[in-house]
NUGUKOL-114210 format. One record per residue: x, y, z of N, C-alpha, C in turn. Coordinates in Angstrom, 2 decimals. Layout:
N
n.X, n.Y, n.Z, ca.X, ca.Y, ca.Z, c.X, c.Y, c.Z
X, Y, Z, X, Y, Z, X, Y, Z
...
***
This chain:
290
n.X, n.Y, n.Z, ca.X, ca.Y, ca.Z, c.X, c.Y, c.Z
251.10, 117.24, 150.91, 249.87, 116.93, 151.67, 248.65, 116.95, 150.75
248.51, 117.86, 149.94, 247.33, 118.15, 148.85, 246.99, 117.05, 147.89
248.47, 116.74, 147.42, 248.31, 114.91, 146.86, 248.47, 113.81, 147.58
248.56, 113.96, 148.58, 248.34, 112.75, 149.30, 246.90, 112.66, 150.03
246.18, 113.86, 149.48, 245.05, 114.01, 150.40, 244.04, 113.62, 148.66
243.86, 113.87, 147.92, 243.94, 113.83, 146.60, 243.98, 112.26, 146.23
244.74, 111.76, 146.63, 244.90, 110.39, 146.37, 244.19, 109.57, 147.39
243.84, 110.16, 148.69, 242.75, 108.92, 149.17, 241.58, 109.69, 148.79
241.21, 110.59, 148.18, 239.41, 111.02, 147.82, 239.82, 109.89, 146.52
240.41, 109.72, 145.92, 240.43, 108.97, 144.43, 240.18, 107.14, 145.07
241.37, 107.30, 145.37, 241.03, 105.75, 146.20, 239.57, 105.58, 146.36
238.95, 106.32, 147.62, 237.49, 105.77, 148.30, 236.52, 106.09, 146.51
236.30, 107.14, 145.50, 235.41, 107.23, 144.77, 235.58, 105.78, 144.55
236.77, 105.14, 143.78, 237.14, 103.58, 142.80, 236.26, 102.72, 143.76
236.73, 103.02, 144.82, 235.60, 101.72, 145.88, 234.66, 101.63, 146.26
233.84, 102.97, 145.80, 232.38, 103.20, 146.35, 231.72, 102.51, 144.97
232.64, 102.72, 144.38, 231.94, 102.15, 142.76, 232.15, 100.80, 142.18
233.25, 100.21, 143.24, 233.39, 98.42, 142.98, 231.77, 98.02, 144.13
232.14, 98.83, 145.54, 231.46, 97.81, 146.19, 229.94, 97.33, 145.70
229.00, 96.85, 145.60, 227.76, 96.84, 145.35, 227.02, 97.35, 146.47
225.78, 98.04, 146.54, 224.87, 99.00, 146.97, 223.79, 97.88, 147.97
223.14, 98.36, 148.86, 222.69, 97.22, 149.54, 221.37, 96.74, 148.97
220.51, 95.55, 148.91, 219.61, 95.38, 148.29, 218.58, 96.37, 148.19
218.82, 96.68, 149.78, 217.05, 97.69, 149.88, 217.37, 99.04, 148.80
218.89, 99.25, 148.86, 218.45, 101.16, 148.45, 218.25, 100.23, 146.39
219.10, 99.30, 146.36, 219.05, 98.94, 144.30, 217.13, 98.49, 144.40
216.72, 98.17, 145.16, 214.85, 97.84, 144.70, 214.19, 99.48, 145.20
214.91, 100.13, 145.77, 213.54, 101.82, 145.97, 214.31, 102.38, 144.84
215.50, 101.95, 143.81, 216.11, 103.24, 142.47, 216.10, 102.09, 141.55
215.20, 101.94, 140.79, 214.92, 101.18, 139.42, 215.91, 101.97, 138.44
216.59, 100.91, 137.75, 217.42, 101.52, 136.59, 216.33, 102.11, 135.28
216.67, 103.09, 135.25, 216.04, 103.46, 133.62, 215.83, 102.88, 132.29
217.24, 101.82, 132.76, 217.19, 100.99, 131.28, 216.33, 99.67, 131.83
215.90, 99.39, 133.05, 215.19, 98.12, 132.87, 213.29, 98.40, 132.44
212.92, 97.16, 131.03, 211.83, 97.28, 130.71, 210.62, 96.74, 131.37
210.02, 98.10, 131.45, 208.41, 97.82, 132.32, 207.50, 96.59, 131.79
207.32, 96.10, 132.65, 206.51, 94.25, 132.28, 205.16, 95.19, 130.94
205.54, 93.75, 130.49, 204.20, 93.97, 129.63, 203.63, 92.67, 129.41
202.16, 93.09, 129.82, 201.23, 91.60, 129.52, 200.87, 91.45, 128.14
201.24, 90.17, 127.65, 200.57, 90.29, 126.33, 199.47, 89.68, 126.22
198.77, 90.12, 125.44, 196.92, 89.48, 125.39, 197.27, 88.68, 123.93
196.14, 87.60, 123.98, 195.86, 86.86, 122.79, 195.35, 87.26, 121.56
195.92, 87.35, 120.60, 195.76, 87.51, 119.51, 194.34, 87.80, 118.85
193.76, 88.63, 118.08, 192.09, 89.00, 118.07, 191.74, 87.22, 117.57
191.99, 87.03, 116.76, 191.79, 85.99, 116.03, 191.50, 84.49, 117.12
192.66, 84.55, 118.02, 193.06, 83.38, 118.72, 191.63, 83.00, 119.39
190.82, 83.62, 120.02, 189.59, 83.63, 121.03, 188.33, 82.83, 120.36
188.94, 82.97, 118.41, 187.19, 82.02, 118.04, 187.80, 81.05, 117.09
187.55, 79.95, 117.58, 188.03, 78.74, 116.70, 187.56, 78.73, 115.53
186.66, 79.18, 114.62, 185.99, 79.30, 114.08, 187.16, 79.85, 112.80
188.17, 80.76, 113.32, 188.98, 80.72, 112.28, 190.48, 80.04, 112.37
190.48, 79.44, 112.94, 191.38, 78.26, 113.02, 190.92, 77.30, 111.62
191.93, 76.80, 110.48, 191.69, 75.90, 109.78, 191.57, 74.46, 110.01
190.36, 73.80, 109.54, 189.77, 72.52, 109.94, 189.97, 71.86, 108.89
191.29, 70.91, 109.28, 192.34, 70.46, 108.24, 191.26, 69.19, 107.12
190.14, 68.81, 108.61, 189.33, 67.37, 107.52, 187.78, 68.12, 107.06
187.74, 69.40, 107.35, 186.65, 70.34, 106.62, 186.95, 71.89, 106.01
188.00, 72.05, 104.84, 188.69, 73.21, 104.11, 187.78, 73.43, 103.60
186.63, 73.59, 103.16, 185.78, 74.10, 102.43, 183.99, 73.88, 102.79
183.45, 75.07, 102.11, 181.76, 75.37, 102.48, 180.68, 74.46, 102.14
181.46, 73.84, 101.29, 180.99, 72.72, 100.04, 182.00, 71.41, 99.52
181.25, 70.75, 99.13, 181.94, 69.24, 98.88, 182.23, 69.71, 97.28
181.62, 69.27, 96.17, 181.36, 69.49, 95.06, 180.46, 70.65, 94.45
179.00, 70.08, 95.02, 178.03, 70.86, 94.92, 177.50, 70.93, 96.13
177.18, 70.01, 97.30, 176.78, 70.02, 98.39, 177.48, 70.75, 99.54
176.47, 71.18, 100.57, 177.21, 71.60, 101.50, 177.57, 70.98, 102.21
178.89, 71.66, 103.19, 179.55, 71.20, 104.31, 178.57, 72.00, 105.66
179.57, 71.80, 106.87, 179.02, 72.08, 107.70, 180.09, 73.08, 108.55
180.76, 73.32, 108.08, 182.31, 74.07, 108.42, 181.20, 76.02, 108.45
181.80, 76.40, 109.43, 181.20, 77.62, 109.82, 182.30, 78.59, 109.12
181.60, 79.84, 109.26, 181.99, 81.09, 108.55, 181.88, 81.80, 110.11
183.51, 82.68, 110.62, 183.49, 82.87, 111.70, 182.40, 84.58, 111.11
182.33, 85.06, 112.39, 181.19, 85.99, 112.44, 181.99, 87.05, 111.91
181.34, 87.82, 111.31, 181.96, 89.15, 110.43, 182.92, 89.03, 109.30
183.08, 87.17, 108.83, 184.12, 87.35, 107.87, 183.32, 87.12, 106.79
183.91, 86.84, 105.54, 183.19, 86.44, 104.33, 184.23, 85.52, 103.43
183.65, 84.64, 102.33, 184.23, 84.07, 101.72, 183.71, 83.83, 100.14
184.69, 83.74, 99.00, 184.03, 83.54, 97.86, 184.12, 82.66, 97.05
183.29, 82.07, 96.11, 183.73, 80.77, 95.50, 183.03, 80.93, 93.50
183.89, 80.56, 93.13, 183.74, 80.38, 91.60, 183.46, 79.07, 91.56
182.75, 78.36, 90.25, 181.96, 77.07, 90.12, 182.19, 77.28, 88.32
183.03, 75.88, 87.88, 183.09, 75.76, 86.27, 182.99, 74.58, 85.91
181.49, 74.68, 85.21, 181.00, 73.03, 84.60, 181.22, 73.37, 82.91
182.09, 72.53, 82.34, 182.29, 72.65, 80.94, 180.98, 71.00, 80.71
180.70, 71.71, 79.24, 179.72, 70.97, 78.99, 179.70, 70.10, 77.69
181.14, 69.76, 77.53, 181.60, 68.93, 76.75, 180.83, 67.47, 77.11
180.37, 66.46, 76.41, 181.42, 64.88, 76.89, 182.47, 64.15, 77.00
183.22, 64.25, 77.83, 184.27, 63.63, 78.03, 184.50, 62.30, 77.62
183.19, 61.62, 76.94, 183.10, 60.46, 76.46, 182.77, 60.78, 75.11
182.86, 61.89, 74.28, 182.76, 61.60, 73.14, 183.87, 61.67, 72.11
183.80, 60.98, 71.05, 184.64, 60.63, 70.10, 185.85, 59.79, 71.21
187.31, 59.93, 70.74, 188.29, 58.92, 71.28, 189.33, 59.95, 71.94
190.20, 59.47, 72.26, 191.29, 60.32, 73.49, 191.66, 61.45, 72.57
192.10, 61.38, 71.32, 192.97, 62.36, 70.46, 191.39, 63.54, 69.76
190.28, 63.03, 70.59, 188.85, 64.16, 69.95, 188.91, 65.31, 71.68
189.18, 64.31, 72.67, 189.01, 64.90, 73.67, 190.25, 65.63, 74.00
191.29, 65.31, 73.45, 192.89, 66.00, 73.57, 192.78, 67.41, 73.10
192.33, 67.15, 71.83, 192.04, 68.16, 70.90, 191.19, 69.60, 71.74
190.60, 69.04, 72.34, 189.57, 70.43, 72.97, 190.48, 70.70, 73.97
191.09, 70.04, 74.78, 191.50, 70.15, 76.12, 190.63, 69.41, 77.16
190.03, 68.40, 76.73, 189.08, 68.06, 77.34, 187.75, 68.59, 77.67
187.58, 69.77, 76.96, 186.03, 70.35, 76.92, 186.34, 71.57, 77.64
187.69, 72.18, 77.88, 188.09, 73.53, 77.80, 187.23, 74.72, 76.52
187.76, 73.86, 75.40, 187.00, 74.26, 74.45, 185.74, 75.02, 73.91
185.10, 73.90, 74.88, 183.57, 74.41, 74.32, 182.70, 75.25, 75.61
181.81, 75.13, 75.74, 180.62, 75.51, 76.55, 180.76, 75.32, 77.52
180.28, 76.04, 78.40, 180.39, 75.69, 80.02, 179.28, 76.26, 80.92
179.17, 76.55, 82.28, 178.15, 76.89, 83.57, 178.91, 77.32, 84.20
179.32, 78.51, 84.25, 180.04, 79.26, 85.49, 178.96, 79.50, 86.55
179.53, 79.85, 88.04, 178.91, 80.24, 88.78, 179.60, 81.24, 90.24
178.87, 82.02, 90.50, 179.60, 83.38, 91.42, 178.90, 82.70, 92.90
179.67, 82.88, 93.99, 179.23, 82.75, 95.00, 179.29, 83.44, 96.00
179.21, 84.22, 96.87, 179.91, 85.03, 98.28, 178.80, 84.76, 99.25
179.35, 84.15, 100.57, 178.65, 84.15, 101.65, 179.75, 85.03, 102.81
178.98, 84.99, 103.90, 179.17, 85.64, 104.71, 178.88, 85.35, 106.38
179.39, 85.29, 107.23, 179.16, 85.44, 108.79, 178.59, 86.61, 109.66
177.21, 86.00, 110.00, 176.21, 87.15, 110.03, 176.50, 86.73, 111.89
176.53, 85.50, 112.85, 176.86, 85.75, 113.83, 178.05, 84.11, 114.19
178.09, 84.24, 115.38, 178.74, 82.53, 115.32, 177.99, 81.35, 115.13
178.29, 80.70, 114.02, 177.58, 79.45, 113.78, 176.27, 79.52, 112.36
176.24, 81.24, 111.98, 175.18, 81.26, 111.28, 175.86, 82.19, 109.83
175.14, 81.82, 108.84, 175.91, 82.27, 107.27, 174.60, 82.06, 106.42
174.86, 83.38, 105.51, 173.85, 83.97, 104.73, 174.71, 83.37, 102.99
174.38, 83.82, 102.35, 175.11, 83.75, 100.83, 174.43, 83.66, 99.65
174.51, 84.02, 98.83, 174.38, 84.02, 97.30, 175.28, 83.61, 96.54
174.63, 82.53, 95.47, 174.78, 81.75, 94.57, 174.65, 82.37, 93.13
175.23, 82.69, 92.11, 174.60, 83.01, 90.81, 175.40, 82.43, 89.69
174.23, 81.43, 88.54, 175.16, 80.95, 87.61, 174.64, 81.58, 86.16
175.48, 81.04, 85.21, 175.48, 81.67, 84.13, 174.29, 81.07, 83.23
172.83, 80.25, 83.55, 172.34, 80.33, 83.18, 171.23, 81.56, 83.62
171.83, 82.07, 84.74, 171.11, 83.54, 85.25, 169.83, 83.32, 86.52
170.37, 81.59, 87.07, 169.67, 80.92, 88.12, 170.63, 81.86, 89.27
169.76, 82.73, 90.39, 170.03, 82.58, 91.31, 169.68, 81.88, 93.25
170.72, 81.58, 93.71, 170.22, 81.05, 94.78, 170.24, 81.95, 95.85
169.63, 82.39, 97.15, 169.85, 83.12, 98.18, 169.46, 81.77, 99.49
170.59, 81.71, 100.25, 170.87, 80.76, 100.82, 170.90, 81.18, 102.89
170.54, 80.23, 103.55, 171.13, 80.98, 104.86, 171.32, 79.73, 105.43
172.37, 79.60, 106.56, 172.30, 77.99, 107.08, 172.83, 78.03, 109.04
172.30, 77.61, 109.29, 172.75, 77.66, 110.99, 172.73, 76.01, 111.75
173.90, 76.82, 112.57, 174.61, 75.65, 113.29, 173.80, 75.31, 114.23
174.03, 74.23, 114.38, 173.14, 73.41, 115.41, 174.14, 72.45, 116.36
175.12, 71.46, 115.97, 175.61, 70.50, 116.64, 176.86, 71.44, 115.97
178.34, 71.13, 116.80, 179.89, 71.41, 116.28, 180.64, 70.27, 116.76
180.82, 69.52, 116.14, 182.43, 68.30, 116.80, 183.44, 69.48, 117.13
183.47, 70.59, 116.48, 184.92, 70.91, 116.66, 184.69, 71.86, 118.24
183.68, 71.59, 118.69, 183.01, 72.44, 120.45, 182.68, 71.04, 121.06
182.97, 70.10, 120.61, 182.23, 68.54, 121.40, 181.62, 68.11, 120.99
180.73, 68.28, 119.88, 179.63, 67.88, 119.71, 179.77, 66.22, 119.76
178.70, 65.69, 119.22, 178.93, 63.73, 118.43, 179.28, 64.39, 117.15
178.59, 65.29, 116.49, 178.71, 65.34, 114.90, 178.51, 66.89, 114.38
178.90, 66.79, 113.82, 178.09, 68.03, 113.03, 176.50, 68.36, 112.36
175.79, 69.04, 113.11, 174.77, 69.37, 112.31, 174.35, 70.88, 111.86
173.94, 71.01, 110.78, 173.41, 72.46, 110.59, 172.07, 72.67, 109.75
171.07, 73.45, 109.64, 169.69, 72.96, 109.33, 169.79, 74.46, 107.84
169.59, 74.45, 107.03, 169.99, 75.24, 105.81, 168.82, 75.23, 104.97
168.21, 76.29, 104.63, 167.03, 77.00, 103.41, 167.62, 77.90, 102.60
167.18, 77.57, 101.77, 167.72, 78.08, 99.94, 166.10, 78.83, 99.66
166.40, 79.77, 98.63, 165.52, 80.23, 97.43, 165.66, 80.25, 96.34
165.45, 79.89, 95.27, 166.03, 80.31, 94.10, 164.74, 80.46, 93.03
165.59, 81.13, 91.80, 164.61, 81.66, 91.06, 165.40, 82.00, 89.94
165.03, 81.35, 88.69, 165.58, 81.52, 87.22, 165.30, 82.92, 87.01
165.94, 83.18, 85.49, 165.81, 84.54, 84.85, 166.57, 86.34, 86.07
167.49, 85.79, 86.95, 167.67, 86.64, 87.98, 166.78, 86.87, 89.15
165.87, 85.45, 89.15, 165.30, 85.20, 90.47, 164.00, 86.08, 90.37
163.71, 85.66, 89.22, 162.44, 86.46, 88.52, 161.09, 85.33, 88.00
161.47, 84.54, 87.94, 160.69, 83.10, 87.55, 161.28, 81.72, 87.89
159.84, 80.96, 88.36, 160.02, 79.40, 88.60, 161.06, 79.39, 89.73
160.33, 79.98, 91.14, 161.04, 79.72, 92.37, 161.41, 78.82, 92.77
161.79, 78.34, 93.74, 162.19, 76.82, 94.32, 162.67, 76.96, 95.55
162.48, 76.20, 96.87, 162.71, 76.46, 97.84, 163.30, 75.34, 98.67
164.49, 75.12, 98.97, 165.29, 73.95, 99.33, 165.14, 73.89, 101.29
164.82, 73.06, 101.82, 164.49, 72.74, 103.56, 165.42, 71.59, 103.28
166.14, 71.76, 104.49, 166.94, 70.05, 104.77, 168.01, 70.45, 106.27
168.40, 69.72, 106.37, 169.59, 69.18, 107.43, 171.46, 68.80, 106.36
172.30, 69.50, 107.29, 173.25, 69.15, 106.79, 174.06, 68.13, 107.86
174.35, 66.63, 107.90, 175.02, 66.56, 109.20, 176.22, 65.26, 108.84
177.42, 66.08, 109.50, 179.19, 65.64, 109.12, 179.33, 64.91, 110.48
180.35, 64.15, 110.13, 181.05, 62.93, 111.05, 182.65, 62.74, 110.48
183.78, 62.93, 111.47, 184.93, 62.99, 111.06, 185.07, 61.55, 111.64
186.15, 60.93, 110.78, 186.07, 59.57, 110.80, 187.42, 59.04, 110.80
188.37, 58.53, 111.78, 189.54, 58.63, 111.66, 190.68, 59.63, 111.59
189.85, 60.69, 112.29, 191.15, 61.79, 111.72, 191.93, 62.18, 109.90
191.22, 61.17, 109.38, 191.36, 61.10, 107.75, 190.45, 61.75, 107.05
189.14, 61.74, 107.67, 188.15, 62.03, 106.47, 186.83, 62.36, 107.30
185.98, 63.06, 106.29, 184.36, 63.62, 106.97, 183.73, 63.15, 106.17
182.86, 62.31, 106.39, 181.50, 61.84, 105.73, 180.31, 62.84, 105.91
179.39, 62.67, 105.17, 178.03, 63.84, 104.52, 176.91, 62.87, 104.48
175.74, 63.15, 105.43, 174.64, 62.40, 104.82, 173.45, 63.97, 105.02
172.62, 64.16, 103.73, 171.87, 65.36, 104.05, 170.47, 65.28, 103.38
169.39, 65.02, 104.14, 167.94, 64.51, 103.79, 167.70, 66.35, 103.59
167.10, 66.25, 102.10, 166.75, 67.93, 101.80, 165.62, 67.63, 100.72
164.58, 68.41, 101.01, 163.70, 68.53, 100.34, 163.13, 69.60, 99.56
162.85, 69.67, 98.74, 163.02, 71.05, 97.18, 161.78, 71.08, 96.86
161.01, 72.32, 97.00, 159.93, 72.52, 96.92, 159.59, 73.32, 95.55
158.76, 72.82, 95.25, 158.63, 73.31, 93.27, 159.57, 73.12, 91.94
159.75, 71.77, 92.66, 161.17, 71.65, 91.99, 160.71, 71.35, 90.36
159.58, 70.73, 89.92, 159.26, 70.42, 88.56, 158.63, 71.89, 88.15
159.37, 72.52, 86.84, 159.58, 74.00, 86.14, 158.04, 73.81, 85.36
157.61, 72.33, 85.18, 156.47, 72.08, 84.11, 155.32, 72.27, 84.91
154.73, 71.83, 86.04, 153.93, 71.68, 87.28, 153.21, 70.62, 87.11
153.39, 69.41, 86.31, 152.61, 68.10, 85.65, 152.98, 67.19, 86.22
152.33, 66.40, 87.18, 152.74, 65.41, 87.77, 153.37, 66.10, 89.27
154.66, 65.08, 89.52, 155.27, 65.68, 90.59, 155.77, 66.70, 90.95
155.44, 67.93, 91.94, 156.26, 69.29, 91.80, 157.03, 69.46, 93.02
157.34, 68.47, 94.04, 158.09, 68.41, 94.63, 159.27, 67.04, 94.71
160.36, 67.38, 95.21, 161.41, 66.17, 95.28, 162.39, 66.43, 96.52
162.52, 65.23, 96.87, 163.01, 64.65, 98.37, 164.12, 64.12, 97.85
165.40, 64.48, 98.06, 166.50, 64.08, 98.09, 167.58, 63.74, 98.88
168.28, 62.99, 99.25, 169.56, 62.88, 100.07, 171.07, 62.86, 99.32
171.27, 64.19, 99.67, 172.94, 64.14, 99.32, 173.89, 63.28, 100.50
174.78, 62.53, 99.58, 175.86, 61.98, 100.12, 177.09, 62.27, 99.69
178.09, 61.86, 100.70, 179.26, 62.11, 99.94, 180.45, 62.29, 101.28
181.63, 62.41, 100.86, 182.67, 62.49, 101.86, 183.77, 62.88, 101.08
184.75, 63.17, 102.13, 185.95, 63.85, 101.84, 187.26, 63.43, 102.38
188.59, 62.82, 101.68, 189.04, 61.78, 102.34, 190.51, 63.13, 102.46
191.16, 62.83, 103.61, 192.15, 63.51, 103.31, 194.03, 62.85, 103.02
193.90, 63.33, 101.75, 195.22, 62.61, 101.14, 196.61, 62.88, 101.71
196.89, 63.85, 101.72, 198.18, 64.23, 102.68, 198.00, 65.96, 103.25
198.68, 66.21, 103.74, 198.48, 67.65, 104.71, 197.78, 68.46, 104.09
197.84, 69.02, 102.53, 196.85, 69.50, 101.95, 195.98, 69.35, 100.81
196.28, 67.62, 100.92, 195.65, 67.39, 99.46, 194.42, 66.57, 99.79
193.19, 66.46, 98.82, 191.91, 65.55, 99.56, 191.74, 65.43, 98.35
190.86, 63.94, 98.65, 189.58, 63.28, 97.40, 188.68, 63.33, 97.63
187.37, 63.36, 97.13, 186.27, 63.74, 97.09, 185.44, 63.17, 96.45
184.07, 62.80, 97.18, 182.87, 62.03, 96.34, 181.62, 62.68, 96.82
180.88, 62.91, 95.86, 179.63, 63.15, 96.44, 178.24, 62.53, 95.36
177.26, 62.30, 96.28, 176.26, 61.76, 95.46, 174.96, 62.01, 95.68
173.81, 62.69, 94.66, 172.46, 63.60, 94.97, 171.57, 61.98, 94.86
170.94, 61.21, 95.59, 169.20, 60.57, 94.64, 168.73, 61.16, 95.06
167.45, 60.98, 94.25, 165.99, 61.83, 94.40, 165.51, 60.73, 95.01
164.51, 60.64, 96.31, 164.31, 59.60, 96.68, 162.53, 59.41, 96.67
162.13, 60.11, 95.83, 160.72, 60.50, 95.87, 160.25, 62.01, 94.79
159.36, 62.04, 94.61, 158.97, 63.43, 93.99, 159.16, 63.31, 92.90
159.12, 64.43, 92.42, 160.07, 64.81, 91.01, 160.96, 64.15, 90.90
161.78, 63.27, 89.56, 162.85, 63.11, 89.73, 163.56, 63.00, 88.31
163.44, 63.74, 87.60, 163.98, 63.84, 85.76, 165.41, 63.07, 85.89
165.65, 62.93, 84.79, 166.84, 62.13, 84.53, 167.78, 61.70, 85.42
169.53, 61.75, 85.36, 169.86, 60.73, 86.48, 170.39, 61.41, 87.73
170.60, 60.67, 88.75, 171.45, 61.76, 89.71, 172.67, 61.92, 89.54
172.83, 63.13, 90.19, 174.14, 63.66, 90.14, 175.03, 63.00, 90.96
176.08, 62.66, 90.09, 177.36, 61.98, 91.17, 178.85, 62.83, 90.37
179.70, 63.09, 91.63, 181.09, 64.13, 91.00, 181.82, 63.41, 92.00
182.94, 63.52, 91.72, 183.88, 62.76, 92.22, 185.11, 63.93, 91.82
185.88, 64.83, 92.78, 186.91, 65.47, 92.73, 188.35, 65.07, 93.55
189.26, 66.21, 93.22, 190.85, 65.93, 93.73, 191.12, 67.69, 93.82
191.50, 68.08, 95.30, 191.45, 69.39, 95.69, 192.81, 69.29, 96.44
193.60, 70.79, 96.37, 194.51, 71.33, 96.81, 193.97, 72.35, 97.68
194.66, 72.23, 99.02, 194.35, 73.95, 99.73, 195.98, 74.61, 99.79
195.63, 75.64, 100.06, 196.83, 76.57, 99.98, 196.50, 77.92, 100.75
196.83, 78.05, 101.83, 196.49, 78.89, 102.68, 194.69, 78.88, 102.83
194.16, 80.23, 102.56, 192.99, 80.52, 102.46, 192.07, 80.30, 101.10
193.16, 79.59, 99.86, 192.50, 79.30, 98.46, 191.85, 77.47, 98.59
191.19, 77.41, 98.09, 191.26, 75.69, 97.85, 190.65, 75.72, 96.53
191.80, 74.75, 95.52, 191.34, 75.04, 94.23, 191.14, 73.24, 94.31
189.57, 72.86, 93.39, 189.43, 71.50, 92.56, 189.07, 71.28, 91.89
189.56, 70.47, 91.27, 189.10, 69.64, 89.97, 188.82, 68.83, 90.16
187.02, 68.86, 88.96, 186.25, 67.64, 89.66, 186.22, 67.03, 88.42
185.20, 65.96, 88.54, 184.36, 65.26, 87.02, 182.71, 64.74, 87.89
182.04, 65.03, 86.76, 180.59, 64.49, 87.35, 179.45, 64.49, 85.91
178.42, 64.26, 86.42, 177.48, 63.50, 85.13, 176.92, 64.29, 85.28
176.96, 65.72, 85.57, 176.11, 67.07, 85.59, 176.46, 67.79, 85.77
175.97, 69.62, 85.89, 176.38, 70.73, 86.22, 175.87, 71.57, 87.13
175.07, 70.75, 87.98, 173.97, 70.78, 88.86, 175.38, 71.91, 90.20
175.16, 73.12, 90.62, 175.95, 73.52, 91.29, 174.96, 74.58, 92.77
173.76, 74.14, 92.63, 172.64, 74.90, 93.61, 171.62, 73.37, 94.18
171.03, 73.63, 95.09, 170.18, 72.85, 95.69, 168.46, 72.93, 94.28
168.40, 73.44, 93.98, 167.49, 73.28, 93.35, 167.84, 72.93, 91.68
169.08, 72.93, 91.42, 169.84, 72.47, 90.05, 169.76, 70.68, 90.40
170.14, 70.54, 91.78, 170.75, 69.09, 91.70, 168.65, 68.33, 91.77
167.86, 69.45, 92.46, 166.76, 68.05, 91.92, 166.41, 67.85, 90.76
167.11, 68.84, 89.79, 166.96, 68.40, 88.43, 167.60, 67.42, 88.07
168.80, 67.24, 88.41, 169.23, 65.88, 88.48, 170.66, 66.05, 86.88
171.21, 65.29, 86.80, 172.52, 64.65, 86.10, 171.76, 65.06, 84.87
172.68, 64.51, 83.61, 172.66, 64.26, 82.27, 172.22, 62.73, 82.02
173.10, 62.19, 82.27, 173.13, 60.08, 82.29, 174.52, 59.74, 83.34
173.95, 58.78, 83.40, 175.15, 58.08, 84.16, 176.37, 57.81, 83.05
176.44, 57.92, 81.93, 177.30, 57.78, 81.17, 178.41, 58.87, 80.72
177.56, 59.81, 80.97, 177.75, 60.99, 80.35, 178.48, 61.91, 81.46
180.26, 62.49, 81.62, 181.09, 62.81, 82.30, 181.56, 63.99, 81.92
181.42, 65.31, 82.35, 182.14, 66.26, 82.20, 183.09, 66.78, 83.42
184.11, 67.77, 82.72, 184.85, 68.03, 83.47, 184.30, 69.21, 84.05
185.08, 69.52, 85.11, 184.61, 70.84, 85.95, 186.06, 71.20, 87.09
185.83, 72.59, 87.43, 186.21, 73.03, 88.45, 185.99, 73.91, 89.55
186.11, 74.04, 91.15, 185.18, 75.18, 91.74, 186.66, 75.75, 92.40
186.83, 76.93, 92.74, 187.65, 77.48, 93.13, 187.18, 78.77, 94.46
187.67, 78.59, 95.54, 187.60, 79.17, 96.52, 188.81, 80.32, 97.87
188.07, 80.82, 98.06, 188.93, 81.96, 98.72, 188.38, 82.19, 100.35
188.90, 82.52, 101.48, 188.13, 82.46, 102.59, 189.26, 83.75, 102.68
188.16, 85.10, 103.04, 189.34, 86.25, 103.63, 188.76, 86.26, 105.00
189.60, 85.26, 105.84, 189.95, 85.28, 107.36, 191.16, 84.79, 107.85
***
């Protein structure tokens, strides 16, 4: 009797444990192993386009001119500037081989770091190795990449030779971009440079329009033109025209340019070129930590 009594408690446990439980009591006893929902929020980054990369505007600057590409708020970015001051036109291929193309000799370095002071607005300093510095600030006005028609941004410079100790200069202008095909951004920028002649004889101001655009070659490669006249004022020797070929690579964009000057500040370029003949090599190299 004891095992036969034994054997139906065994029986009913096996079947209490095949049958399944009724809906209501399995939703009031949550299993332990099932995981509590979790909402996920968007990424800090995701919320400001601003650091999203803008595949037909990678950089702050064309050559020497500015872009119109924003610095999201609280980040910063830095840029190196190398004008060798060779001629690339002098003597014959095996004079210019010989240096490396003006590796060799003399050059114009220049230090840059700007910064994102809120959205749409950027501060920065310029300093080159003739010991010209620039202190720069520039704010947004129009964004294509928010709707705009175009890009505009309205930008004042200071600068001042000897560590910004003599022969000031003060750059007013408009910066304003147009993406054009999904290929490329064109630059037209009416800027005017105040004290721009170092002598004070004759003209001491100059009115210039930078031009220039940026074509994009394949996913990260671009060509590049840009071009300074003086269209009035002051205007010493020739304008500056550079013509580069740039790689980006994550947050770096390294190029190599060539141009008829070493003009790398708003108040360098109303000084204007060397000659139109006259071609050196150069390179600017950049970093964005965002």
């Amino acid at each position: 009797m004891k095992s036969t009594a034994m054997r139906n408690r065994l029986c009913i446990v096996i079947l209490a444990g095949l049958i399944p439980a009724p809906a209501a009591a399995q939703s009031s006893a949550p299993s332990s192993a099932q995981a509590p929902a979790v909402t996920t929020q968007p990424a800090a980054g995701q919320s400001d386009p601003d650091l999203l990369v803008d595949v037909l505007q990678p950089d702050f600057n064309l050559a020497a001119l500015p872009t119109t590409l924003r610095v999201p708020a609280g980040k910063w970015a830095f840029r190196v500037t190398h004008r060798f001051t060779r001629n690339l036109g002098d003597g014959d291929f095996g004079d210019a081989a010989s240096s490396l193309f003006g590796l060799d000799g003399g050059s114009q370095a220049g230090l840059e770091v700007r910064w994102g002071v809120r959205p749409g607005t950027q501060v920065g300093i310029h300093r080159t190795s003739d010991r010209s510095i620039q202190l720069f600030a520039q704010q947004n006005i129009l964004n294509e990449r928010s709707g705009g028609p175009l890009g505009l941004d309205a930008i004042a410079t200071f600068e001042g030779e000897d560590n910004l100790s003599e022969r000031y200069k003060t750059a007013l202008g408009l910066v304003a971009s147009k993406a054009v095909g999904g290929q490329a951004t064109l630059y037209a920028q009416p800027l005017g440079v105040l004290n721009s002649n170092p002598f004070e004889v004759g003209d001491v101001h100059t009115l210039m329009i930078g031009l220039g655009g940026r074509f994009r070659l394949r996913r990260t490669m671009y060509l590049l033109a840009e071009y300074t006249p003086r269209v009035a004022g002051y205007t010493p020797f020739a304008d500056q025209i550079t013509f580069g070929f740039e790689s980006r690579a994550g947050g770096h964009l390294f190029q190599i340019n060539v141009g008829n000057g070493f003009a790398t500040t708003l108040g360098q370029l109303a000084g204007g070129g060397v000659e139109y003949d006259q071609w050196f090599l150069g390179f600017n190299l950049s970093r964005k930590f965002f």
